[in-house]
Steps between C-alpha positions, in 0.01 A plus 500: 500500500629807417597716800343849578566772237643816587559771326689794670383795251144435665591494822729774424119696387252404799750612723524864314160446452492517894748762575716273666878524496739183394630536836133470682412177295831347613437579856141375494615124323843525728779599227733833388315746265842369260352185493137619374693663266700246369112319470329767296803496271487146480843467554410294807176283626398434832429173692173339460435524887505943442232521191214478762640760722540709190136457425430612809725770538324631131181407626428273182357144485816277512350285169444831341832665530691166461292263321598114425360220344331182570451340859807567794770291569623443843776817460195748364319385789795606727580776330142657503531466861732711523764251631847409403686131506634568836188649666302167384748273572453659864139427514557139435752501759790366253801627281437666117534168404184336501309795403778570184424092413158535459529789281733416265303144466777281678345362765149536663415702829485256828111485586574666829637831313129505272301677758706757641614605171104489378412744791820695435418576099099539579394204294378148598679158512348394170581824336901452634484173375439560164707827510771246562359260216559803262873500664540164410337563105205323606258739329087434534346432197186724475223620208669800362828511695752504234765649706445249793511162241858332464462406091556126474323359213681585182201708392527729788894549493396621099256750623733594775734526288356725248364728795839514679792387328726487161241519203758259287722564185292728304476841753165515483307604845256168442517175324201379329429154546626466110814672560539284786436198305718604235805560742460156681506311139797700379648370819364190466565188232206518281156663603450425884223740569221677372356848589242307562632296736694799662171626576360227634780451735478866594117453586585161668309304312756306417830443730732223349810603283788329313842548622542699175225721558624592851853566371376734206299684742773529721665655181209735354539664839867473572483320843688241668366196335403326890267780504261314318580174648258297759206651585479314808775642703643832543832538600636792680700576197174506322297682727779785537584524089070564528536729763800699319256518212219576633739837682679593196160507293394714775738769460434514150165507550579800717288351748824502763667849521724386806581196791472584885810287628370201614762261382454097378657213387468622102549870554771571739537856613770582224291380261190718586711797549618443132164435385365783668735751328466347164110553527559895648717543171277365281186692707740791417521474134139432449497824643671646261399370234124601596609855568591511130234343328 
C-alpha cells in the first residue's frame, strides 16, 4: 500500500493560509522552523508518526491534507497514531524489534502485544489483525477493490499490468488485446494466442496458458518472465516486483507527489529519499512546462 502522500508546497499554503510562521508549525509538531522549511521545499520529508500532528497543528483532516490509498497496514496504523517504533515498542513492553518484524512482514506480533497495540492505535483486534495481514501482502479480496487485490491469475497481472506498469515494445500508453496478441506470437513459435483469447483471459473467462504464451507476455510487456509464472503462489519476489509497479505507476500517474519516511523492507530510507527528489524534480518541470504553455 502506498504510504501517505505529502506534498510540502501545500502544507507550505494552509499554513500561510493561516498566518502561521515556519517556526510556529515546528513548535506545535515538536521540530526547528529549518526543518519545516526543508519540508515545504521538499528537500526533506518528515516521519510518518508527525503528519497527524501536522494536521492538527493546520487544523485539516489528516486524510485530506495527506491522503493514501487502499486499507492501512500495521505502520499507517502506528503512524496515524501519532507514535513512533520506539514509543510502540514501549506499549508492548518489548524492544523495536518485534514491532519493526511485524512491519516489514518478517515475523508476526506475539498475541499478547495485539491488544495493547489495538487500544494504543484506536482500532480493534480484528482491524490490527488485518492491518498486519496487509504487512504481510495478504490483501482482502473485495467487489471493487482494485488497489486491495494481489493479481494472481494471468488475466489480472495483464490488466494490472496495463493499468500500472511497462505498456511493452511499441510505446504506446495501452495495448489492445490485438497488439497484445501480436507481441506474444512474435515472441512466440508460431501463433500461440489470439486477441481473442487475450480477452478472454483478461475477463477470466478463461485462465489456462501455454508456456509460450506466458513467456511472450512476459515479453510484450518487458517483465521478468516468473512474473507470469504460477498463479497459485506468490512469492515475496513477486509480490514486491507488484508492489514496485503498482508505486512507480503511481508517480506517473501523479497520484503520489511525495513519501512520509516510514521505511520497509523494499524501500529503504535512501531509496525514498532518492525517489522523493526525483518526483519534486519532475513536479518541478511540469511546472514549467505548464507555465509556458
Amino acid at each position: 500500500m502506498p504510504p501517505r502522500q505529502f506534498d510540502g508546497s501545500l502544507v507550505r499554503a494552509v499554513r500561510r493560509r493561516r498566518d502561521m510562521h515556519q517556526k510556529e508549525l515546528g513548535e506545535l509538531v515538536g521540530v526547528s522552523g529549518a526543518t519545516v522549511a526543508r519540508w515545504e521545499s521538499g528537500k526533506d520529508f518528515p516521519k510518518g508518526e508527525k503528519l497527524p500532528a501536522i494536521a492538527t497543528a493546520l487544523d485539516k483532516p489528516l486524510d485530506e491534507l495527506f491522503p493514501h490509498e487502499g486499507p492501512p497496514d500495521l505502520q499507517l496504523l502506528r503512524c496515524d497514531a501519532g507514535l513512533s517504533v520506539a514509543e510502540a515498542a514501549e506499549i508492548i513492553g518489548a524492544s523495536r524489534v518485534p514491532v519493526g518484524n511485524a512491519e516489514s512482514g518478517r515475523r508476526r506480533l506475539n498475541p499478547s502485544y495485539v491488544q495493547p497495540l489495538a487500544a494504543a492505535y484506536g482500532v480493534t483486534e480484528e482491524e490490527l489483525l488485518a492491518a498486519q495481514d496487509r504487512s504481510f501482502g495478504v490483501r482482502a479480496v473485495s467487489p471493487g477493490d482494485e488497489h486491495g487485490t494481489v493479481p494472481r491469475t494471468i488475466g489480472e497481472k495483464i490488466n494490472f499490468l496495463l493499468q500500472y506498469g511497462s505498456t511493452g515494445s511499441t510505446g504506446e500508453k495501452t495495448l489492445s488485446d490485438a497488439e497484445i496478441a501480436q507481441l506474444v506470437n512474435q515472441h512466440a513459435p508460431g501463433a500461440a494466442v489470439t486477441a481473442e483469447g487475450i480477452a478472454e483471459l483478461r475477463e477470466g473467462t478463461a485462465t489456462a496458458a501455454s508456456d509460450e504464451v506466458r513467456a511472450g507476455l512476459a515479453h510484450a510487456f518487458q517483465v521478468p518472465p516468473w512474473l507470469f509464472g504460477d498463479d497459485a503462489e506468490l512469492s515475496p519476489m513477486i509480490q514486491e516486483f507488484l508492489e514496485a509497479v503498482r508505486f512507480i505507476g503511481s508517480i506517473h500517474q501523479r497520484q503520489i507527489l511525495g513519501l512520509a519516511a516510514r521505511g520497509s523492507e523494499i524501500l529503504s530510507l535512501r531509496t525514498m529519499a532518492d525517489i522523493n527528489r526525483l518526483v519534486g524534480e519532475l513536479r518541478h518541470k511540469l511546472s514549467e512546462v505548464r507555465d509556458k504553455e
